[in-house]
Residue frames as qw, qx, qy, qz and C-alpha x, y, z in Angstrom:
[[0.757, 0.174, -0.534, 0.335, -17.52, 10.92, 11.43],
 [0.649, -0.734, -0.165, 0.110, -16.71, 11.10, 15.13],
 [0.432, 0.510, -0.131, 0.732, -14.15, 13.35, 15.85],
 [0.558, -0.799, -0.207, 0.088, -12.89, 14.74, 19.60],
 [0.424, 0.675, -0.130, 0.590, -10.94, 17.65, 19.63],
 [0.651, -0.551, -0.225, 0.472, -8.64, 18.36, 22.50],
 [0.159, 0.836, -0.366, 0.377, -6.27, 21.32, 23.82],
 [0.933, -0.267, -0.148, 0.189, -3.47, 19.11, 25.09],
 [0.038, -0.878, 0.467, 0.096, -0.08, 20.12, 26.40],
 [0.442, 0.396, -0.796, 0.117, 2.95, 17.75, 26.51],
 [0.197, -0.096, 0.765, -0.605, 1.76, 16.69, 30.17],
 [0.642, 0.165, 0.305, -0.684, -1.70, 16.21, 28.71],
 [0.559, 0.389, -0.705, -0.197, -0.59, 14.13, 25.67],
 [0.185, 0.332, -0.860, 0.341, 1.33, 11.94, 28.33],
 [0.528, 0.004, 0.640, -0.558, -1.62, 11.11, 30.66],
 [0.752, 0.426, -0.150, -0.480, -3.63, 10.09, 27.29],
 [0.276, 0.551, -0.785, 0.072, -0.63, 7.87, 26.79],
 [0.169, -0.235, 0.894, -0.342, -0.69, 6.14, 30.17],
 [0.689, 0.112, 0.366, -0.615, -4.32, 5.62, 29.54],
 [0.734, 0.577, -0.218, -0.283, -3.69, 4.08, 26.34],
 [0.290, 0.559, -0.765, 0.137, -0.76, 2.08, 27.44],
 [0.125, -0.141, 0.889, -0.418, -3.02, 0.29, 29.93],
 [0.732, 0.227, -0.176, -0.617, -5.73, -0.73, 27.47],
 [0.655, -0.157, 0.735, 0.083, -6.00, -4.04, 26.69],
 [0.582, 0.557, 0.592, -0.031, -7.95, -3.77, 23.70],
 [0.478, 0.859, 0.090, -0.156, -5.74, -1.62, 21.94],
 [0.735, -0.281, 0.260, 0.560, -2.76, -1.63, 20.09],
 [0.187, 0.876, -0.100, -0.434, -0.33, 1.02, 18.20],
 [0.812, 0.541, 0.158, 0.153, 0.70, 0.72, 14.84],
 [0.346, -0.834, 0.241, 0.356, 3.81, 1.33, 14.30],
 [0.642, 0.635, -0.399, -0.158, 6.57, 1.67, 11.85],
 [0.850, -0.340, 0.387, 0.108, 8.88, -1.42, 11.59],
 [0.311, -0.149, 0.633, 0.693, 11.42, 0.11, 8.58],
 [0.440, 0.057, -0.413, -0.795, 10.02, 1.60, 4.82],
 [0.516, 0.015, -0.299, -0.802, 6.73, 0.25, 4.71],
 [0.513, -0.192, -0.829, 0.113, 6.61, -2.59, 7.10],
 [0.386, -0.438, 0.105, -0.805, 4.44, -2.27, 9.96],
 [0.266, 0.056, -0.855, 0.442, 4.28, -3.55, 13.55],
 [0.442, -0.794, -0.077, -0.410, 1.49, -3.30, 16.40],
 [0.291, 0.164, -0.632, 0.699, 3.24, -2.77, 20.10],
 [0.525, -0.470, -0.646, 0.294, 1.15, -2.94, 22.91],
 [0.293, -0.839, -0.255, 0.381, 2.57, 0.08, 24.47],
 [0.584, 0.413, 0.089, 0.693, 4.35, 3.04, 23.01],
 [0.370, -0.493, -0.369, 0.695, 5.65, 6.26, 24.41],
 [0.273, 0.913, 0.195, -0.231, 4.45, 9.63, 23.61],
 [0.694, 0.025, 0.230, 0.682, 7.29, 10.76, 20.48],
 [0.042, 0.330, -0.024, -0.943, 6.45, 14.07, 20.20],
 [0.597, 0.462, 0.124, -0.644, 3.52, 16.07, 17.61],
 [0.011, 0.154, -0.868, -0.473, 2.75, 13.14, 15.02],
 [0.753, -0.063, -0.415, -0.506, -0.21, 11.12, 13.64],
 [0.304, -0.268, 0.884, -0.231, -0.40, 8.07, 16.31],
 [0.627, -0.010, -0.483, -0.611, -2.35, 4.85, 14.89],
 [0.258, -0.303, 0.826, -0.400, -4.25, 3.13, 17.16],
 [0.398, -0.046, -0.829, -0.390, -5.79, -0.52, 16.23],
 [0.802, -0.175, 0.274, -0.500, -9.19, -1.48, 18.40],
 [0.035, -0.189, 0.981, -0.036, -7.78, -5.18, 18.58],
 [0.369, 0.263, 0.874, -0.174, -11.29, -6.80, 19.00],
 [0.530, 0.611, -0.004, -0.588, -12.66, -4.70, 15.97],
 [0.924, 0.267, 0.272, 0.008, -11.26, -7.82, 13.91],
 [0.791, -0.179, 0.316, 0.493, -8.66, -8.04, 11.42],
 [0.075, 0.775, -0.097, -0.620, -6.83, -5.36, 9.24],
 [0.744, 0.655, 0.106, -0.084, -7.01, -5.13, 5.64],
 [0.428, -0.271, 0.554, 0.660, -4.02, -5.56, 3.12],
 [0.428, 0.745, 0.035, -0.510, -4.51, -2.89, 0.79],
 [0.672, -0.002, 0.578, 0.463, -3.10, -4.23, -2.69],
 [0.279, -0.230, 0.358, 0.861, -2.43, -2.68, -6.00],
 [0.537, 0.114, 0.092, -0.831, -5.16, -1.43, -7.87],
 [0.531, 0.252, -0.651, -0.480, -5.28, -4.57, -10.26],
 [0.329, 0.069, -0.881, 0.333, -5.47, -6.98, -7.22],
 [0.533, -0.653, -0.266, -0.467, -8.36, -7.75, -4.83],
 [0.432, -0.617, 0.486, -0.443, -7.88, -6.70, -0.89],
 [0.775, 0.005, -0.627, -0.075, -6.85, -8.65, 1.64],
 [0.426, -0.872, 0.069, -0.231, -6.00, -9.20, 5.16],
 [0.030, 0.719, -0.607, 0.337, -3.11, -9.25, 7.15],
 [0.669, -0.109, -0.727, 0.110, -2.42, -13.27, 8.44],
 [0.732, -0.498, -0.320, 0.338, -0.87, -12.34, 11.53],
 [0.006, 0.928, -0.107, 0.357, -0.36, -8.26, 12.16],
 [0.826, -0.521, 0.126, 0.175, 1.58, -9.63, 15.46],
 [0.739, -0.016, 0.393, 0.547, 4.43, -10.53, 12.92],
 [0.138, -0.625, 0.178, 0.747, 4.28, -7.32, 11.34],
 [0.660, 0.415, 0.624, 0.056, 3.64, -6.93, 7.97],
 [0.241, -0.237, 0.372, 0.864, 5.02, -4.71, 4.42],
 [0.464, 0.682, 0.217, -0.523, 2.22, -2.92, 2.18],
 [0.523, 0.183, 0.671, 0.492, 1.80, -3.60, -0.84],
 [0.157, 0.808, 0.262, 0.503, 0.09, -0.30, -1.48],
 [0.341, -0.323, -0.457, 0.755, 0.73, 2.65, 0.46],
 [0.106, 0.882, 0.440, -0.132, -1.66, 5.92, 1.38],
 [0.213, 0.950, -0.007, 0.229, -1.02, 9.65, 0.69],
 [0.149, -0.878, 0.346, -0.296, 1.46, 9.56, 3.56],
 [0.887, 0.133, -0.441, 0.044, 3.98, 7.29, 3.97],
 [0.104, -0.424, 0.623, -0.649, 4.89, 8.13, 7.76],
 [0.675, 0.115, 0.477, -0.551, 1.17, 6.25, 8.59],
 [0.304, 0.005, 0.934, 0.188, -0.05, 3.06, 7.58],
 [0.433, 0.112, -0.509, -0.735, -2.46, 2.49, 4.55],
 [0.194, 0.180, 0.945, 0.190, -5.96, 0.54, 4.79],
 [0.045, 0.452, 0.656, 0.603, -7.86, 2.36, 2.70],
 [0.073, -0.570, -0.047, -0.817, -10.40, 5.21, 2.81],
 [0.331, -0.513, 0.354, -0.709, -11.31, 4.18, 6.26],
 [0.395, -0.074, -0.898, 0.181, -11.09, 0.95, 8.65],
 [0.605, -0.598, -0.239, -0.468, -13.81, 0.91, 11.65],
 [0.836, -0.452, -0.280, 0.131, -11.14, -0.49, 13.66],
 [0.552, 0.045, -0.174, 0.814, -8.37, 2.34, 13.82],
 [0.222, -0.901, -0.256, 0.272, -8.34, 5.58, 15.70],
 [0.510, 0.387, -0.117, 0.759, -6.05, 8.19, 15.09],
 [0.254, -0.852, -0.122, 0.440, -4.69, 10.90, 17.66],
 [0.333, 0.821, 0.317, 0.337, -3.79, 13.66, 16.24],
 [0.706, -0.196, -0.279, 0.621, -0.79, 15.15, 18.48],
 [0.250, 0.555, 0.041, 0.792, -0.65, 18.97, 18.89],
 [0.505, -0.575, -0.347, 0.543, 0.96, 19.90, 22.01],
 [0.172, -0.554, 0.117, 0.806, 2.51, 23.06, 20.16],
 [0.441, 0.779, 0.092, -0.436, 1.17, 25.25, 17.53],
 [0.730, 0.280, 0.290, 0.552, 2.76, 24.36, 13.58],
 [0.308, 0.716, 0.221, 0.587, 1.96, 28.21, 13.37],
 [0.076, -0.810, 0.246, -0.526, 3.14, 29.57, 16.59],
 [0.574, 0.114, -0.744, 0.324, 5.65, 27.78, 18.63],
 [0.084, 0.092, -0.697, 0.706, 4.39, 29.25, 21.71],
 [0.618, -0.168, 0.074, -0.764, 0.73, 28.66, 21.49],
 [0.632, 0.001, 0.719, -0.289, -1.43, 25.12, 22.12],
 [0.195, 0.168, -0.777, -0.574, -2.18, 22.92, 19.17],
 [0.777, 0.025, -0.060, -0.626, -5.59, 21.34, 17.95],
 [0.226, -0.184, 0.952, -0.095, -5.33, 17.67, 19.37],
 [0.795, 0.030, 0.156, -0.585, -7.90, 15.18, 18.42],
 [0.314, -0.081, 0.935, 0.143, -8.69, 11.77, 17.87],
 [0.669, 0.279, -0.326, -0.607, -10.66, 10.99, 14.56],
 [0.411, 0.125, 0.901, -0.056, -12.48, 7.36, 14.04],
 [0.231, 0.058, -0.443, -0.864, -14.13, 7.05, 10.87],
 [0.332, 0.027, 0.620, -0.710, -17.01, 5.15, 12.92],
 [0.528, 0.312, 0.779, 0.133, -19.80, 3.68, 10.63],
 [0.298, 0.589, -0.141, -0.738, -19.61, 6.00, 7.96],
 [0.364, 0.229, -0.739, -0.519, -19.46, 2.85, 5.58],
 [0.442, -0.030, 0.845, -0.299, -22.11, 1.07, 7.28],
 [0.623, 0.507, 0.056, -0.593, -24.30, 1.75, 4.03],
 [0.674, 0.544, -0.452, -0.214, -21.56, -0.78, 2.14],
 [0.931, -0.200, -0.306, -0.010, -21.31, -3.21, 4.81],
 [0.628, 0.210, -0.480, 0.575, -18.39, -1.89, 6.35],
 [0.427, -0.778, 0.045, -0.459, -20.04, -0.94, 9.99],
 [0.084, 0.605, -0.627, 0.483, -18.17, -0.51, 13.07],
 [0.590, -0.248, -0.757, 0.131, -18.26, -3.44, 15.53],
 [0.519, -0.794, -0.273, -0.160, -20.01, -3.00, 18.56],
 [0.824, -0.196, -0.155, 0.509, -17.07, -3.46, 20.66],
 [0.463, 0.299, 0.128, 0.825, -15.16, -0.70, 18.71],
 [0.183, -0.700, -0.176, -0.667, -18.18, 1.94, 19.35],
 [0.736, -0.617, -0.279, -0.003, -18.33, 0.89, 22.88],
 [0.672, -0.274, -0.020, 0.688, -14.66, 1.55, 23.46],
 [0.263, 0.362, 0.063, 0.892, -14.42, 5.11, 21.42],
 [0.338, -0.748, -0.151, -0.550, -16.98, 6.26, 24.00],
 [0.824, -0.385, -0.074, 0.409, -14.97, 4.85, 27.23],
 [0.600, -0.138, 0.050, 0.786, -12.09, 6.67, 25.99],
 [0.124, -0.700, -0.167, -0.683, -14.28, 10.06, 25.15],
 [0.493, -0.804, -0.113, -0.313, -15.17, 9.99, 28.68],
 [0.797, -0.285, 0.045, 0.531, -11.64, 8.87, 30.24],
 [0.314, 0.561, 0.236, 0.729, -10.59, 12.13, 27.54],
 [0.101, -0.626, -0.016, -0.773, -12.59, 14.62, 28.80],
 [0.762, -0.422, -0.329, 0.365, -12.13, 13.15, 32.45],
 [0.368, -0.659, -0.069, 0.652, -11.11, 16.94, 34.33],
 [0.271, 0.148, 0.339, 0.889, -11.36, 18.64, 30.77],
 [0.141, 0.652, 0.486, -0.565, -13.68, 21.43, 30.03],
 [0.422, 0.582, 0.452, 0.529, -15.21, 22.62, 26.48],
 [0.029, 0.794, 0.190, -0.577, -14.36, 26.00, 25.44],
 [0.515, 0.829, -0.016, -0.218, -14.68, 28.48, 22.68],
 [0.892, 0.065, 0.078, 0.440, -11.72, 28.19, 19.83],
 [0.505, 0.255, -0.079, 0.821, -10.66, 31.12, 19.98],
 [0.210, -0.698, -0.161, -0.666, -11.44, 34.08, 22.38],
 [0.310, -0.453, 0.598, -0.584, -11.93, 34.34, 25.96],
 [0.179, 0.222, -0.952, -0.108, -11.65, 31.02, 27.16],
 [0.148, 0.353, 0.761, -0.524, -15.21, 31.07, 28.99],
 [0.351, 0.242, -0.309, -0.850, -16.56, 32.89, 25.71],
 [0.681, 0.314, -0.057, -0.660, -19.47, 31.87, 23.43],
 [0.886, 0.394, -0.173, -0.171, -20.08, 28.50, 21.67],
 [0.367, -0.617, 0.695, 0.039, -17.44, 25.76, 23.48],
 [0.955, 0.063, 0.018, -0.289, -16.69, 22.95, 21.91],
 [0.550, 0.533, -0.603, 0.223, -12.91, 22.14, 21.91],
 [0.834, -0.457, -0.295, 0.095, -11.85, 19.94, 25.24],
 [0.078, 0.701, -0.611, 0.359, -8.93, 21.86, 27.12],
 [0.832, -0.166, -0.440, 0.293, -7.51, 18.70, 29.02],
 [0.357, -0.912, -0.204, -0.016, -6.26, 20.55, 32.39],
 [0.405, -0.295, 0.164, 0.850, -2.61, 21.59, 31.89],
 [0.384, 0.271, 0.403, 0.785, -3.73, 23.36, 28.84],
 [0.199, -0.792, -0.539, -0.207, -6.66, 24.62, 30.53],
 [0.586, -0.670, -0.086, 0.447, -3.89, 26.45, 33.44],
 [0.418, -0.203, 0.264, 0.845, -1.96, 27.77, 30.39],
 [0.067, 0.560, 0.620, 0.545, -5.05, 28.77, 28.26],
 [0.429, -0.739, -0.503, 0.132, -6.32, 30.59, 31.43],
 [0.450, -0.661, 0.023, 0.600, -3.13, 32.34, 32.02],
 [0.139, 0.769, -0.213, -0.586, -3.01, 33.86, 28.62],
 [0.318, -0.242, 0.772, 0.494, -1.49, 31.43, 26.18],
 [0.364, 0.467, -0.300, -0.748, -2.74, 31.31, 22.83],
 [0.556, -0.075, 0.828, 0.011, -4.23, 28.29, 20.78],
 [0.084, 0.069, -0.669, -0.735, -4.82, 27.25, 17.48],
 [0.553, 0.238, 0.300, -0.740, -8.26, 27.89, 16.24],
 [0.857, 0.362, -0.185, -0.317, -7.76, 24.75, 13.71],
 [0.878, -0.211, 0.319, 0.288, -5.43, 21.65, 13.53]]
């Protein structure tokens, strides 16, 4: 599954944001009260959470139903809609083990396990892992998670998770505030 791990501060979050706020092709899911859900256009960074973000031209979103009941889709997401199932977590919407058209960031400006270090940021896409049961990602969708990889790591730089930041075996993105604090000493989390 595709999966692009960042070291973001609050400042680094925020740029991501603007970028994301001047998509066209995406919208954020959002709550709209218990279990109703909304997309918005634009939304502002609210601090370390799950963000859901909908690839608009990846088609329409499922309506997960009870078990006894067969799926369906959402008429008109615009208008918001209430679940009729919900997932493990009932902060984040529910369509099942994995849509081709949602992203998720993954917020972690600050450590859960040390307030003064960097958190593991990323953005997870569950990409065409069901293409084997018909459920592959639209072109569109793949075309856009690589745009926004490279708009991502736009002035970032891969380094090791833990050690000297120029050490062995990089592969986390420091986005460049975190890179200025990572440099000067600051600690970061060597998982999400």
């Amino acid at each position: 599954m595709p999966w692009l791990p960042i070291y973001a501060t609050e400042q680094d979050i925020q740029s991501i944001f603007e970028f994301l706020n001047n998509e066209e092709e995406i919208a954020f899911i959002v709550s709209d009260g218990p279990g109703k859900w909304i997309p918005k256009k634009q939304l502002q960074y609210e601090g370390d959470i799950r963000y859901c973000i909908w690839h608009v031209p990846s088609g329409p979103l499922p309506l997960i139903r009870q078990n006894d009941q067969e799926d369906g889709l959402i008429e008109d997401p615009w208008q918001g809609w209430k679940e009729e199932r919900s997932g493990s977590d009932p902060k984040n919407p529910y369509f099942g083990a994995g849509h081709p058209g949602i992203i998720w960031l993954n917020a972690r400006a600050v450590s859960k396990r040390n307030p003064n270090s960097i958190g593991l940021s990323s953005f997870e896409w569950i990409g065409n892992w069901y293409r084997i049961i018909g459920n592959a990602a639209p072109e569109a969708t793949e075309k856009f998670w690589k745009r926004m990889g490279r708009r991502v790591k736009k002035g970032a730089i891969r380094i090791p998770r833990d050690g000297a930041w120029d050490g062995e075996k990089p592969e986390i993105w420091a986005l460049p505030d975190a890179q200025i604090k990572i440099k000067s000493g600051i600690e970061r989390d060597n998982n999400p």
